[in-house]
Each structure stands twice: as structure tokens, then as C-alpha cells.
C-alpha positions in Angstrom: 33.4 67.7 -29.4 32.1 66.5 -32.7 32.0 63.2 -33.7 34.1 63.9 -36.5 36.7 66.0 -35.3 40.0 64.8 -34.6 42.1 66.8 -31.7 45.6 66.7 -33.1 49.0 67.0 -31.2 49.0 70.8 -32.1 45.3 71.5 -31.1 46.2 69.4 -28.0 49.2 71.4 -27.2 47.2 74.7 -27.3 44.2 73.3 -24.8 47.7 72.7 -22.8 49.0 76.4 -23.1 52.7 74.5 -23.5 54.8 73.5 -26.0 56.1 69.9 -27.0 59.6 70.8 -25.4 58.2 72.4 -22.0 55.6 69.6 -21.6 58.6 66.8 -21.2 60.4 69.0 -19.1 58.0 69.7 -16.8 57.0 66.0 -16.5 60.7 65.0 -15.9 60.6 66.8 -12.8 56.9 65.7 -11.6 54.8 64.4 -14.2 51.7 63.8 -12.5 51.3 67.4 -10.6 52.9 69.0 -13.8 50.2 68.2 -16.2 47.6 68.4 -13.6 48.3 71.9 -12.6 48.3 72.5 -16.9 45.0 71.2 -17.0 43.9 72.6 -14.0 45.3 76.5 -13.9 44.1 78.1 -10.4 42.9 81.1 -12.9 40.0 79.0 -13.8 37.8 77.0 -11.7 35.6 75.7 -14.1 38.4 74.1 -15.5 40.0 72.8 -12.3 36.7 71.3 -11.6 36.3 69.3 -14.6 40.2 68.0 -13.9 40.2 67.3 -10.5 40.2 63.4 -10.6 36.7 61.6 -11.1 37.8 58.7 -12.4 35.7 55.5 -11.5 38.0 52.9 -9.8 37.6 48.8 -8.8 39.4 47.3 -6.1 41.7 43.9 -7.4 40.3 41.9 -4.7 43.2 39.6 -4.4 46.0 42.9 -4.4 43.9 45.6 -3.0 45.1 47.7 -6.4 43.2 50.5 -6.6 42.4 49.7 -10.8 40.6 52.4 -12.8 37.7 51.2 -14.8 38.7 52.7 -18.0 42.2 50.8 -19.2 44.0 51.6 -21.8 44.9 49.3 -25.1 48.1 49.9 -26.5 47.7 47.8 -29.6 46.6 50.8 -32.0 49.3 52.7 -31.8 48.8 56.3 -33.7 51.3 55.9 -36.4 52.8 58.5 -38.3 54.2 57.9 -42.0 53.8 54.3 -41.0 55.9 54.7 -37.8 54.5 54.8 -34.5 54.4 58.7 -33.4 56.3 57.9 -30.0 55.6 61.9 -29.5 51.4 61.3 -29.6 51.8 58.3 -27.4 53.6 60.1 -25.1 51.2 63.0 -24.7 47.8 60.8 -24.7 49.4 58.9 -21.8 50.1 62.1 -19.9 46.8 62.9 -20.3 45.3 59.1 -20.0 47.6 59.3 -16.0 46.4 62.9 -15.5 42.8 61.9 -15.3 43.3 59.0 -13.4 43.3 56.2 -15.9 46.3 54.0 -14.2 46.1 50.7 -16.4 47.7 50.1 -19.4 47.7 46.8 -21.2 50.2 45.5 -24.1 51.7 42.8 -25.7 54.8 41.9 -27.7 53.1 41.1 -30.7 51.2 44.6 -30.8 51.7 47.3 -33.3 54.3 44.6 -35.1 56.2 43.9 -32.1 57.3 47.9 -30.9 53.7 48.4 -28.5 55.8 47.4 -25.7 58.9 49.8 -26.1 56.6 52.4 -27.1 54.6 52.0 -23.8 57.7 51.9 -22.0 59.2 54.9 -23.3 55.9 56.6 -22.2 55.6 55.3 -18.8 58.9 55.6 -17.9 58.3 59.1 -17.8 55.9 58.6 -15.0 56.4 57.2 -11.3 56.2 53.5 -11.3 53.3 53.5 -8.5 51.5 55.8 -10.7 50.5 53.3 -13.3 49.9 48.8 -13.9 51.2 47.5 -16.9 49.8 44.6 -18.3 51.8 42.5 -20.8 51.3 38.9 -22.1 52.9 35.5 -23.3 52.7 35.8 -26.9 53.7 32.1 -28.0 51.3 31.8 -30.0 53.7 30.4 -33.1 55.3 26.6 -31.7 58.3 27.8 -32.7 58.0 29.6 -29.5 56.6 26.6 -27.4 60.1 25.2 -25.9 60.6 26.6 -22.4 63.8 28.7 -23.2 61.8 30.5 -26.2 59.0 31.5 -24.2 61.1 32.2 -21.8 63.0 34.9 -23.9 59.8 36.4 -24.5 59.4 37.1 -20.7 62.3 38.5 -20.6 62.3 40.9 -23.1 59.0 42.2 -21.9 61.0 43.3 -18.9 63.7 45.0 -21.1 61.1 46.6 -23.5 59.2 48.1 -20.9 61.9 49.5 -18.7 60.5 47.8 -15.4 62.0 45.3 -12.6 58.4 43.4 -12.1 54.8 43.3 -14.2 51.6 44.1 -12.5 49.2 42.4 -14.9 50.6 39.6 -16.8 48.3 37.0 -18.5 48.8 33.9 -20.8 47.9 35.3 -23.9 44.9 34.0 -26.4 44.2 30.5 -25.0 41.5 28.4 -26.1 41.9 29.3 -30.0 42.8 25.6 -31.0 41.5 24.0 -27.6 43.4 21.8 -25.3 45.6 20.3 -28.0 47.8 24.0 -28.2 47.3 25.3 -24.5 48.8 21.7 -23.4 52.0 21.9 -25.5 52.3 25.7 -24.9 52.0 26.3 -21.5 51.7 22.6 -19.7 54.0 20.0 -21.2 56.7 22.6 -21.1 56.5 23.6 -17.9 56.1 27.3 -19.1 52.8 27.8 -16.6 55.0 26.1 -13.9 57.8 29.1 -14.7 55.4 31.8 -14.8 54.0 30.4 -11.5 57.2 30.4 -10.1 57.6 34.5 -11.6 54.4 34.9 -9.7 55.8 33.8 -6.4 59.0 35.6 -6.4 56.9 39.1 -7.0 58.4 39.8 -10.7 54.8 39.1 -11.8 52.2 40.6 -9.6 48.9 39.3 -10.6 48.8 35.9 -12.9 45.8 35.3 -15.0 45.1 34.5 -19.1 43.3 36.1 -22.2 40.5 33.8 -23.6 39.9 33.5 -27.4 37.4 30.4 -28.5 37.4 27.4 -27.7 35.1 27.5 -24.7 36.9 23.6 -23.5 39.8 25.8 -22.3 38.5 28.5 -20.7 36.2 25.7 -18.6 39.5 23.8 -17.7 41.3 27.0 -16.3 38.6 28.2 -14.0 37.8 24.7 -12.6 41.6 24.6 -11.8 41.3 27.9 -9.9 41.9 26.1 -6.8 45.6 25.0 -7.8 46.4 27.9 -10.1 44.4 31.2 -8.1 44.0 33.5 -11.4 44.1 36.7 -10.4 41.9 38.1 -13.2 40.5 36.5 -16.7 40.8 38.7 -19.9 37.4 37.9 -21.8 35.5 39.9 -24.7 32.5 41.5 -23.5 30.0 44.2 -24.7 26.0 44.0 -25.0 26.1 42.2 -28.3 28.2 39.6 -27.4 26.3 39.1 -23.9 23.6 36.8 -25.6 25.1 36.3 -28.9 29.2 34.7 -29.3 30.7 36.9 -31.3 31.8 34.3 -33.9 29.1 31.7 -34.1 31.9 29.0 -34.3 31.5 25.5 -32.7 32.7 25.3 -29.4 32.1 29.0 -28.8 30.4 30.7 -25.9 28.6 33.6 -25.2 29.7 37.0 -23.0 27.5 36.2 -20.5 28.4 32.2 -19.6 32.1 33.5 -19.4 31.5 36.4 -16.9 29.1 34.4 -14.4 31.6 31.4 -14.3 34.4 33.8 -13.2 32.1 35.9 -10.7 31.3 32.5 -9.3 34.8 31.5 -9.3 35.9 34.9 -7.4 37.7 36.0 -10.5 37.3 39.6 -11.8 37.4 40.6 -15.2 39.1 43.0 -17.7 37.5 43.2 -20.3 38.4 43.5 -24.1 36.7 44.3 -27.3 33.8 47.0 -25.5 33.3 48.2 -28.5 33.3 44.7 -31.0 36.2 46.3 -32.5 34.5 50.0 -32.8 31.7 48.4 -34.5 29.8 49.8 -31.7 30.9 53.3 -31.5 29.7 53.7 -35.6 25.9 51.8 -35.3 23.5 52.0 -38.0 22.1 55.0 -38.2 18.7 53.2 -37.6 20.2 51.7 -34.2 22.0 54.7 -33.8 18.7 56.8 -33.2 17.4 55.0 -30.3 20.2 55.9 -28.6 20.3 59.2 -29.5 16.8 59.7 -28.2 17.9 58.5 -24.8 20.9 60.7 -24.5 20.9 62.9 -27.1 24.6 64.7 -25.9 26.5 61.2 -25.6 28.3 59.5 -28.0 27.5 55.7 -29.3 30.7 54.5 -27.7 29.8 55.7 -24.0 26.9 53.6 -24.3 28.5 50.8 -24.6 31.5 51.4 -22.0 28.4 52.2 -19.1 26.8 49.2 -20.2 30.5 47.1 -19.2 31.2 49.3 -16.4 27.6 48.6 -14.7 29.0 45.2 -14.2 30.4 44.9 -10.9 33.0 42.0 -11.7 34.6 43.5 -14.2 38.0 45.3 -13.0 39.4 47.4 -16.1 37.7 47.9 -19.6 40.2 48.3 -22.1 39.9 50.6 -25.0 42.6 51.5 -27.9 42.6 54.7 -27.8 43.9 55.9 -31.2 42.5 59.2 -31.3 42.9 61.8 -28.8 38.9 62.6 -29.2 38.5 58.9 -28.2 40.8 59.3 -25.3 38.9 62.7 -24.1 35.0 61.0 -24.8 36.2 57.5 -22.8 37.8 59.9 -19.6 34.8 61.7 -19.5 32.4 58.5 -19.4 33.9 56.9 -16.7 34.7 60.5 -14.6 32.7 59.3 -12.6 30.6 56.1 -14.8 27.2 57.2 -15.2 25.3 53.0 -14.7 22.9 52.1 -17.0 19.4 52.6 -16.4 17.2 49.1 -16.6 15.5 50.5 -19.5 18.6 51.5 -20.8 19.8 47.9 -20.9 16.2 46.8 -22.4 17.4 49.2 -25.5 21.1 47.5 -25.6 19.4 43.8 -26.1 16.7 44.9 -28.8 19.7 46.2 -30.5 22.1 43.2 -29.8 19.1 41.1 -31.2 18.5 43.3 -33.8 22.3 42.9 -35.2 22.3 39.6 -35.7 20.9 40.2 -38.4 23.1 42.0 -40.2 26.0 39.9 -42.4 29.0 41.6 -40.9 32.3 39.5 -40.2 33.3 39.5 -36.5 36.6 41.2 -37.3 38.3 43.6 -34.2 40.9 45.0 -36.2 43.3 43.3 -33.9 45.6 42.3 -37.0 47.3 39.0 -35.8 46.7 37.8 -38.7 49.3 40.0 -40.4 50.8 39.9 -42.7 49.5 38.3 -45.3 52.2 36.6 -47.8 50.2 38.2 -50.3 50.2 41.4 -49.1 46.0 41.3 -48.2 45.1 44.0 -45.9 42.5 41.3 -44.0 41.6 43.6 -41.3 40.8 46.9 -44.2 38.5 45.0 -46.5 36.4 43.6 -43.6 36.7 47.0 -42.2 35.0 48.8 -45.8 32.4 46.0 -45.8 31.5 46.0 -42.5 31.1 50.1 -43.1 28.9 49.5 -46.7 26.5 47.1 -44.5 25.7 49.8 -41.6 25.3 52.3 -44.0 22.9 50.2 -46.3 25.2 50.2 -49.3 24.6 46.6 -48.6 23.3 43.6 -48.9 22.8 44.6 -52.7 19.3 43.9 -53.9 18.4 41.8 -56.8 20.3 42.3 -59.9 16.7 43.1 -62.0 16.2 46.3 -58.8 15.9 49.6 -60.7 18.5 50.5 -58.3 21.1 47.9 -58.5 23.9 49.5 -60.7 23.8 52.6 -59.1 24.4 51.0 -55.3 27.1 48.3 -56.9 29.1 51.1 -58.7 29.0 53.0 -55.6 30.3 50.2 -53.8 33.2 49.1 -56.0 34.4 52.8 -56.3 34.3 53.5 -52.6 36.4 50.0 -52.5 38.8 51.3 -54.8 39.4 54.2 -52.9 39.5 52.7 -49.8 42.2 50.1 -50.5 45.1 50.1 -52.8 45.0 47.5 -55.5 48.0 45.1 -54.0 46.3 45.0 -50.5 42.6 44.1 -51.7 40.5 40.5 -51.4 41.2 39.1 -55.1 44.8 38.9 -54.3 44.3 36.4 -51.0 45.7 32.9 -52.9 43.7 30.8 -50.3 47.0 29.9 -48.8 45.1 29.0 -45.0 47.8 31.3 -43.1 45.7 33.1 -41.7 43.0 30.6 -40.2 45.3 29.5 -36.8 46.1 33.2 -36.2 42.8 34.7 -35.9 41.2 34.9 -32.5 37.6 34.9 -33.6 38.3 32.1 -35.8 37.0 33.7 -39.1 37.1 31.7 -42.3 39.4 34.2 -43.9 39.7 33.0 -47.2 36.1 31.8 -47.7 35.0 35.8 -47.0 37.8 37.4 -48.9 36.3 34.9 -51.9 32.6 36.8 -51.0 34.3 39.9 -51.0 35.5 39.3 -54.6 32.4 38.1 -55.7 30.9 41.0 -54.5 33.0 42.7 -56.7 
């Protein structure tokens, strides 16, 4: 499949041979076999070859959960006239279950607080051993920090995703601030003491914690393995981020540092972020070509992915899965995961090394910080300047380059198009909202000012 070449819900429900109406039906009754056998028709064995489950799998040491490698995000919801399209979830999980991917991670903040009922509606169409859902304490705000608030959270997890206990659940983006929010949020009021408690009684089934910044945090958790046994850690991984933190911010550490402390701890890890926020899966085109020379038939995205996967501590790698092409490219990587080669990793560092040159803005499209007051799409104008620096639209030369006009028009046209006037840089208002929310702890307002400048 091309690149470029989206596989709708009608092209998907032709590869299917079934309707919309006959798929549901046919999963109410057994969803698993159901859409197996429509993948799989005993007419064609070519076909039932390629369906028959390869999926790579980890064992959770500490549960004996039988975890495939490739998990799935639910925070990108595909969205239809602004409205998730519960029908296109529904039908990329069938296929996501079909072909053995079993984990599927969420949180209540995702896709503006409806990822969790979405993924709920999805899964409960599904037998409950057939899948893991992983959901998290989103307390981020401290209006949220008193016991009963969290608390209500917990609970409504539960309700939202149509389930009596959680497989997966994890104190969500710790470390942002340092001690001086994880103590109030999860230690002074007893909340990690509760969830503990959850833990015990089976509701949750493994307990561990998504880490965003501050590395003081993440150091104080695993030390305390001994009285808290995590279960897993939730870290950001991928070859660029191996050597190089993502961020560059104080107090920061790199990929690497976080994955040997927890393989020395005994603590797998699922992994976010694979793809730096899909920076990975559109390179440079001059990156891009050493890849391509390697393995010319696989995408820039599965490169990254084996790269993860031919870690052995890692448990789950979790992608969002937009797209149905995505879904589709990502099942066949890891059915079965190809490991890369040590010359293939030699090629992953030159290019990790390589980027740091380039003067993108660590953004993951993960949109906490939304929404703006002022109606600034954050995520979008990193997005199209992030884009104009892989394709070399910039950095713009000198103003006296023969050149110069020319790339600069470009540039401020293709803006144009790309975002409407009322969500663009110039109308940010410096108002620092946005600064505690953000996980990679960009300085929003100081590059939305660039981004005007720019202009």
C-alpha cells in the first residue's frame, strides 16, 4: 500500500466482502472467529496464511499476560465532521483484535474526554479476555488533587469503559513539575495509598505510572519499587530519543538512562511516542534514503517500531493508529517483528545524531495543552513548521539570497492554507496557560512568538 493512500471505511468494508450492518452482527455473536474467518475465507489460502495470527507477544512478568508488542493508542481518535466516527473505531479495533493486537491504552483526558467511552463502546463488543485496557489518573489540574476528586475519576473510568476491573492502570504524567506536584497529587492525599488498595482488591490488575520530565520523579519511584512493586513504567522511547532527551530541558533525561534503570529494577516497559509524534514515520527525504536503501519495501515508521521492539524489556509499544493504512503497515511489522540488524541500528544513531541538528519543536501532537483561550491551534502550527523544516522550506536563508522571497512566500502561503486565521501563532496573547500542561515542557509562547516572526 502506498504511502499516501488512505484505506477508508468503504474500501475497508470491500477487502471485508461485508457490509457495515453484517459486520456488527456477526461480531455480536463471536467477534473474534467472525472477522477471522472474513479475513481468512477457506477459498483462499494465501489469504488465510497472511491472517492466521503472527503477532509478536511479551510475557508481563509479574501476571504472566500474554501482551502483544504492538499496543494500541486511543488518543487520536479518527473524527468525523469534528465528532469521533465511533463506526471507524469500531472496525479498526476488530481488525486491531483480529490480528492479535490485545492492548489498548486510554485516558480520560483523550480525544477531549470521550477516548474512554469510545474505546469502551468498541471493546465491549469483544470478549473481555480477548483484550487489556489501560487507562490512567488524569489529575493533572489541582482542582482534581483532593482524594474524593481523584477518586471520581477512578470511577468513571470504570463506567466509561463498560468493565468491573482495569488491566493496565498507571498514574498519569508524573515528573512534569517534580516532586512538588507528584507529592500533593498522589502522596499527601493518600490517592497512591487508594489506588494501592484498588490494586490489592483485583479492580486494578497491574499498577504502574507514565513519566513526563522531571527526571527527580521518575528516580524516586523506581528506588521505591521495593514498597510500591510497579508493575510496568510508561516512558517515551524511539532511536532519537535513546541518546538525545527529547526536550533538552533541565532536569531531563535521555531514553536510554530511563529503560536500563527499569530493566535493572525488574520493571518492563510500554512504550510511548515510537514515532516522536510521527516525526519519524515522515524523515527528511535525505534521512529518508538511507533507509530506503536498506529496505527498500518498508515504510519509515516500521523502522522505528523494530528498532523499540528489539528491546527485550519493553512489553507493549503503543501507536495511535489514526489511519487504517497505519493500522494495516504496524500489524504487519510486528506479524512476527523482524529485530534490527547491528548495522541497522548503526544507521538509526547516525540519523538520531544527525537530527539534532535540525530546529524542530519536540511537539507529539498529544494536545494537552488544549484549548487555548485564544483559540491557538498549538499542536497545528508546530505541526506545519516542523513539516517546512524536513522538507527544507526552512531554516530561510539570508534575506540578500537570490532565493529568499520565493522560499518565504512559499512558506507564508502554505501557512495560510494550512491553518485558519483564528487558530494561527500571532493570536497566542502570551497568557502562560499552556506552559504546566505540556509534557515535553515546550516554551509555548516563546516559539509561537518565532513562529510570528517567521512570518
Amino acid at each position: 500500500m502506498s504511502d499516501n493512500k488512505q484505506l477508508n471505511r468503504r474500501q475497508f468494508l470491500k477487502m471485508t466482502g461485508i457490509g457495515s450492518a453484517s459486520a456488527v452482527a456477526m461480531l455480536a455473536m463471536k467477534p473474534f472467529d467472525a472477522l477471522a474467518k472474513t479475513f481468512a475465507p477457506q477459498s483462499s489460502p494465501r489469504i488465510q496464511q497472511e491472517v492466521q495470527n503472527k503477532m509478536t507477544y511479551r510475557v508481563n512478568r509479574h501476571s504472566g499476560d500474554k501482551v502483544s508488542l504492538l499496543g494500541y493508542g486511543m488518543m487520536r481518535l479518527p473524527r468525523n465532521g469534528g465528532q469521533i466516527d465511533q463506526e471507524l473505531v469500531n472496525q479498526e479495533v476488530d481488525y486491531a483484535i483480529a490480528h492479535g493486537v490485545n492492548y489498548f491504552d486510554t485516558a480520560p483526558m483523550y480525544a477531549g474526554g470521550q477516548s474512554e467511552i469510545a474505546t469502551g463502546i468498541a471493546l465491549k463488543r469483544h470478549p473481555r479476555e480477548s483484550f487489556y485496557i489501560a487507562t490512567k489518573m488524569s489529575n493533572q489540574r489541582r482542582n482534581l488533587w483532593p482524594l474524593e476528586e481523584s477518586k471520581k475519576m477512578y470511577y468513571q473510568s470504570f463506567k466509561s469503559l463498560q468493565v468491573d476491573y482495569i488491566d493496565y492502570y498507571l498514574m498519569h504524567s508524573v515528573g512534569g513539575s517534580g516532586m512538588q506536584d507528584f507529592t500533593p497529587r498522589f502522596l499527601d492525599n493518600h490517592l497512591l495509598d487508594f489506588l494501592l488498595e484498588e490494586r490489592k482488591a483485583g479492580r486494578i490488575r497491574n499498577l504502574g505510572f507514565s513519566y513526563h520530565g522531571n527526571v527527580e520523579v521518575f528516580d524516586w519511584l523506581i528506588d521505591h519499587n521495593d514498597t510500591y512493586h510497579w508493575d510496568f513504567c510508561q516512558i517515551e522511547l524511539n532511536y532519537v530519543d535513546w541518546r538525545h532527551a527529547s526536550s533538552g530541558r533541565k532536569g531531563d533525561a535521555d531514553a536510554e538512562y530511563l529503560y536500563n534503570k527499569c530493566e535493572k529494577a525488574g520493571i518492563q516497559c510500554v512504550i510511548m511516542e515510537p514515532l516522536l509524534g510521527g516525526r519519524l514515520a515522515q524523515l527528511p527525504e535525505e534521512f529518508a534514503q538511507r533507509l530506503t536503501a536498506l529496505r527498500p519495501n518498508d515504510s519509515q515508521a516500521s523502522w522505528s517500531f523494530r528498532w523499540v521492539g528489539s528491546l527485550p524489556n519493553i512489553l507493549t509499544a503503543l501507536s495511535g493508529m489514526t489511519l487504517m493504512e497505519h493500522l494495516v503497515d504496524n500489524v504487519k511489522t510486528f506479524s512476527p517483528l523482524d529485530p534490527c540488524t547491528d548495522q541497522e541500528k548503526e544507521v538509526l544513531a547516525k540519523i538520531a545524531d544527525d537530527m539534532r541538528g535540525y530546529p524542530t519543536v519536540p511537539c507529539t501532537a498529544c494536545e494537552y495543552c488544549l484549548p487555548c483561550p485564544y483559540g491557538v491551534n498549538i499542536p497545528g502550527n508546530f505541526a506545519y513548521y516542523n513539516e517546512s523544516v524536513n522538507k527544507k522550506l526552512l531554516p530561510l536563508p539570508d534575506k540578500t539570497a537570490a532565493d529568499y522571497r520565493e522560499r518565504h512566500k512559499a512558506y507564508v502561503e502554505g501557512y495560510k492554507k494550512a491553518l485558519p486565521e483564528q487558530e494561527r501563532a500571532d493570536q497566542c496573547m502570551d497568557c502562560e496557560g499552556c506552559l504546566s500542561k505540556c509534557p515535553q515542557q515546550i516554551r509555548i509562547p516563546n516559539q509561537m512568538a518565532r513562529l510570528v516572526e517567521l512570518l
